[in-house]
C-alpha positions, 0 to 999 in steps of 0.5 A, a space after each residue: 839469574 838476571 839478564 844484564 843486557 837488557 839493563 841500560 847504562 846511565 850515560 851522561 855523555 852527549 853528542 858533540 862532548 869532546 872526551 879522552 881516552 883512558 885505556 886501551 892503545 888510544 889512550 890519552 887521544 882526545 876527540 869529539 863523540 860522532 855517535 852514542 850506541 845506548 843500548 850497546 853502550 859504545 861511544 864512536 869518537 871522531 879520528 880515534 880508534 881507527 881499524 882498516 877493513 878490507 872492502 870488495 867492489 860494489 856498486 856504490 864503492 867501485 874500488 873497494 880495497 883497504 879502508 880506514 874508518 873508525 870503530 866504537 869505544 865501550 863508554 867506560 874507556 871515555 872520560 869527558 875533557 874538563 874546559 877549564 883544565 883540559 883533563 879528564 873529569 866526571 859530570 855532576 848534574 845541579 839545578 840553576 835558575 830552575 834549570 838541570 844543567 851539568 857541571 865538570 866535577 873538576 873545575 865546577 865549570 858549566 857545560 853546553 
């Protein structure tokens, strides 16, 4: 039997890519990727998926109480906002000037 964990996931997300949510109870919410755990492959979107934990006082949290903070998505549950018509698209890679550069499949838009 092979071990399926040590096999990473192609990720063609990057840090800064603004993506929607496609399932789960944050589904349709858009935001902007803070983080890429590769080897997890989870995503942490900014202002989505936000869990409240209960915190004890410490010294660099003098109140503690209940906070707010947002947990990781799987990357699978994330799909990338095409700029052109603000939905959900996949990502192609092309070669343009000698450069790779990715694409929205969509709308066929150049991305950053």
């Amino acid at each position: 039997m092979i071990d399926m964990t040590k096999y990473e996931v192609k990720c063609r997300l990057k840090k800064g890519d603004e993506v929607i949510v496609l399932s789960g109870r944050c589904a349709g919410q858009k935001g902007k990727i803070d983080n890429i755990d590769r080897k997890h492959d989870k995503v942490l979107v900014s202002g989505i998926n936000l869990v409240k934990r209960h915190t004890k006082p410490s010294v660099s949290d003098q109140e503690g109480g209940i906070v707010e903070k947002a947990a990781p998505l799987h990357i699978s549950k994330v799909a990338l906002v095409d700029p052109k018509t603000k939905k959900a698209t996949r990502i192609g890679y092309k070669i343009e000037d000698g450069k790779k550069v990715r694409f929205a499949k969509a709308s066929g838009t150049i991305l950053a």
